[in-house]
C-alpha positions in Angstrom: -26.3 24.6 18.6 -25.5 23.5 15.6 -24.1 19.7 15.2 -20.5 19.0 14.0 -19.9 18.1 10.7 -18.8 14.5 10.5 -15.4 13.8 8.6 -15.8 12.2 5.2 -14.3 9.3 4.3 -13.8 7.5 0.7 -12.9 3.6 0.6 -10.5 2.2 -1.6 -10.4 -1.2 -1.9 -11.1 -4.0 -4.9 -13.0 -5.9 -3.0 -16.6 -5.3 -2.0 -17.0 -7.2 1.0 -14.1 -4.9 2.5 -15.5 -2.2 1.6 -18.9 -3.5 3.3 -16.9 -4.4 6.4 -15.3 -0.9 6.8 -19.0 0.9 6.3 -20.4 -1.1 8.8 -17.3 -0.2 11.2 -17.5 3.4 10.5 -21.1 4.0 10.2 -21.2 2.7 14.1 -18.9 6.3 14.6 -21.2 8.9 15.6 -17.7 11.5 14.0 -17.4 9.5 10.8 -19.3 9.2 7.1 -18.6 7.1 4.3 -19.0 9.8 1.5 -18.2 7.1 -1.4 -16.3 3.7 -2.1 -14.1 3.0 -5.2 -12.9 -0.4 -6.5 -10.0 1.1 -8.2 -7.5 4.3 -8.4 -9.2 5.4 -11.9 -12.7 5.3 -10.4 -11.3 7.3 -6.8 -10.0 10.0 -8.7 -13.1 10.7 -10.1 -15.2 10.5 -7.3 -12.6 12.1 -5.1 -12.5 15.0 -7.3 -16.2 15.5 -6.9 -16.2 14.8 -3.1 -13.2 16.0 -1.7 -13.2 13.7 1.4 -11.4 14.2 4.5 -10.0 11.0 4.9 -9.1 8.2 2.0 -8.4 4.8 2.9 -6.3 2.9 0.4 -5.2 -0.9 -0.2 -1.6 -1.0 -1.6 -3.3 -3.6 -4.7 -5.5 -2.2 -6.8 -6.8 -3.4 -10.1 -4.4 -1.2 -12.4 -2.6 2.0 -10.9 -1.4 0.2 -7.2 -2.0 2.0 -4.0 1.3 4.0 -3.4 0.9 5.4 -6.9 -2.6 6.7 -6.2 -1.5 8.1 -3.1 1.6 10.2 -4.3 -1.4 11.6 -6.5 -3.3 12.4 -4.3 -0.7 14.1 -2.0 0.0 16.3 -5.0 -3.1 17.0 -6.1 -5.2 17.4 -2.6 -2.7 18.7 0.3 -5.7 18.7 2.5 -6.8 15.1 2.4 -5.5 12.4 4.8 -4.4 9.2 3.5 -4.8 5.9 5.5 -3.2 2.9 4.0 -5.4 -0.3 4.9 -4.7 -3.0 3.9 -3.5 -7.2 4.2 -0.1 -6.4 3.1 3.2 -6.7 4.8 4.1 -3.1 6.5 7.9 -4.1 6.6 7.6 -4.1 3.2 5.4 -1.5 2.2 4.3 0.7 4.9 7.3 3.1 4.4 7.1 3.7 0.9 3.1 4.5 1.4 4.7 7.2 4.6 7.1 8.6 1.9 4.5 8.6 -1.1 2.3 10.7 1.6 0.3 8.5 3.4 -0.3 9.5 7.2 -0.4 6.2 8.2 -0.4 2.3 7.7 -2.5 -0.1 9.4 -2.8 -4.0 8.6 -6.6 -5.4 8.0 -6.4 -8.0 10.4 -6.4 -5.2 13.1 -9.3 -5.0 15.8 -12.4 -2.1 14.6 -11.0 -0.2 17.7 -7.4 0.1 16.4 -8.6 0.8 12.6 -11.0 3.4 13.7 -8.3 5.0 16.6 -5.6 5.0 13.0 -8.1 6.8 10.9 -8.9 9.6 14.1 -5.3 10.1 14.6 -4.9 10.3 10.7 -7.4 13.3 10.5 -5.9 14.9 13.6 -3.2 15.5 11.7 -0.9 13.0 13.3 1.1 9.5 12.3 -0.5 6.2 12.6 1.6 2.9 12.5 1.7 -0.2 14.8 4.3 -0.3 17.9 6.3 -3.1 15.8 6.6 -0.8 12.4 7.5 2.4 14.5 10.1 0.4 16.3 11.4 -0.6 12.7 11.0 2.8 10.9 13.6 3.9 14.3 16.0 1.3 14.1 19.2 2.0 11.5 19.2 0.2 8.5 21.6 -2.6 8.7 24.0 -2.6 5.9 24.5 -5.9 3.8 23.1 -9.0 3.6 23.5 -12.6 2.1 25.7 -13.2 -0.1 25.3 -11.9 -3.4 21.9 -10.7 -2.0 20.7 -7.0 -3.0 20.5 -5.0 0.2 19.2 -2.1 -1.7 16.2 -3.4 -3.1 13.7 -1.3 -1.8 15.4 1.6 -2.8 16.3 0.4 -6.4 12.8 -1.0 -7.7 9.9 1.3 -8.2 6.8 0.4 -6.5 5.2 -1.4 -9.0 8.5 -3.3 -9.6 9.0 -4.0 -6.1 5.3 -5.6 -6.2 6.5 -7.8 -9.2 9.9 -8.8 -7.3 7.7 -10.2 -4.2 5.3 -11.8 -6.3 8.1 -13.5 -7.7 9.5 -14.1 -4.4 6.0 -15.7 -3.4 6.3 -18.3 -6.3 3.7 -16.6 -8.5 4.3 -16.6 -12.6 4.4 -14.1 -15.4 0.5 -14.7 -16.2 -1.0 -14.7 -12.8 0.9 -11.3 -12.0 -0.6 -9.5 -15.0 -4.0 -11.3 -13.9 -2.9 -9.8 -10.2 -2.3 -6.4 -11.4 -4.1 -6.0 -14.5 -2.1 -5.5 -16.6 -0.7 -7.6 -19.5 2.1 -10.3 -19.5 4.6 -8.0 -21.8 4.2 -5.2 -19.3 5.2 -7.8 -16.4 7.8 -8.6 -18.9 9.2 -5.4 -19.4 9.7 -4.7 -15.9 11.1 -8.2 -14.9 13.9 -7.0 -17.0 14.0 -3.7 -15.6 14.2 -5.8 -12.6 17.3 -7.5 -13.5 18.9 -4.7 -15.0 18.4 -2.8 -11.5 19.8 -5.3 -9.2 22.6 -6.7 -11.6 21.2 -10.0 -12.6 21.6 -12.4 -15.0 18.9 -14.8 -15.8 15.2 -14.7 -15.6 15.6 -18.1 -13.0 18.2 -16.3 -10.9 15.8 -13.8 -10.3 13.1 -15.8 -8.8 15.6 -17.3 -6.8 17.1 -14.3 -5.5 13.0 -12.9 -5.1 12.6 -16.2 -3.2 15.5 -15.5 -0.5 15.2 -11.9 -0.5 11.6 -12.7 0.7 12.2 -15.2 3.1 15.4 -12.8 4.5 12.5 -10.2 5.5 10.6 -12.2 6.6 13.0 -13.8 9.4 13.3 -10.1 10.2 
């Protein structure tokens, strides 16, 4: 008889030892093959284009073009492939923009081998993969409100890049070290900081770090 082809998966990831990890993971699944690696979206589309792999798993920060970009790419480009987002990110903030970009599932790197690899066969099966605790969210109605002169709608205001500037803020990081973060360059981070403020109504460039700063620690209470 003849053997069953093993699904081909690409990793996407910026950082090598990751990538390492996951090979090692996969290459232990007798169903599974690594069919390339990429350290950013430019260099995935190009291999992807000349592998077409099965299955692509995808951090949400990537040098340049971020993960959810890549992904509503892909999704346009590729209707076949699965999308896995992997990665060390928060999936309350994050996981349902990568569902709604196209991804078929979220699931956080500090997950066991056994859950990653379950996500990544119930991916290619054609069927949803996120944690108990995010399905439980994604179910819940959103609650309307919020602090005082908080933005409630933030998530549906920003962009995803500018919603990945807004947390950085929120996480106390500076113009520079988010344009090291995201390569890209200090007048782009810049430009959309004022997009930023223009978006959610606010004045100065202080009371938007503030307003990063408790819109940050407001999710994160949950």
């Amino acid at each position: 008889m003849e053997a069953k082809r093993k699904a081909h998966v690409m990793l996407v990831d910026d950082h090598p030892i990751v990538r390492d990890g996951l090979r090692q993971m996969i290459d232990r699944d007798a169903s599974l093959h690594v069919c390339g690696e990429a350290e950013s979206a430019d260099v995935a589309l190009e291999k992807i284009a000349d592998t077409r792999p099965d299955l692509v798993t995808i951090d949400v920060f990537l040098d340049g073009m971020n993960g959810i970009e890549l992904t509503k790419i892909l999704t346009e480009k590729y209707p076949g492939i699965r999308i896995l987002i992997l990665s060390m990110h928060d999936e309350s903030l994050y996981a349902e923009r990568a569902l709604r970009a196209g991804a078929m599932g979220y699931v956080m790197k500090q997950a066991s081998s056994r859950t990653i690899l379950h996500a990544m066969h119930e991916v290619l099966a054609g069927k949803r993969y996120v944690s108990a605790s995010l399905l439980k969210m994604l179910e819940e109605p959103k609650k309307p409100g919020g602090a005082p002169d908080m933005p409630s709608d933030v998530e549906t205001k920003l962009s995803d890049r500018e919603l990945s500037i807004f947390c950085a803020l929120g996480k106390g990081r500076d113009r520079s070290e988010i344009a090291s973060d995201l390569d890209i360059s200090i007048k782009t981070v810049e430009t959309h900081r004022a997009n930023i403020k223009n978006k959610l109504n606010i004045g100065r460039s202080v009371d938007l770090v503030q307003v990063a700063r408790r819109w940050m620690e407001q999710r994160d209470k949950g």
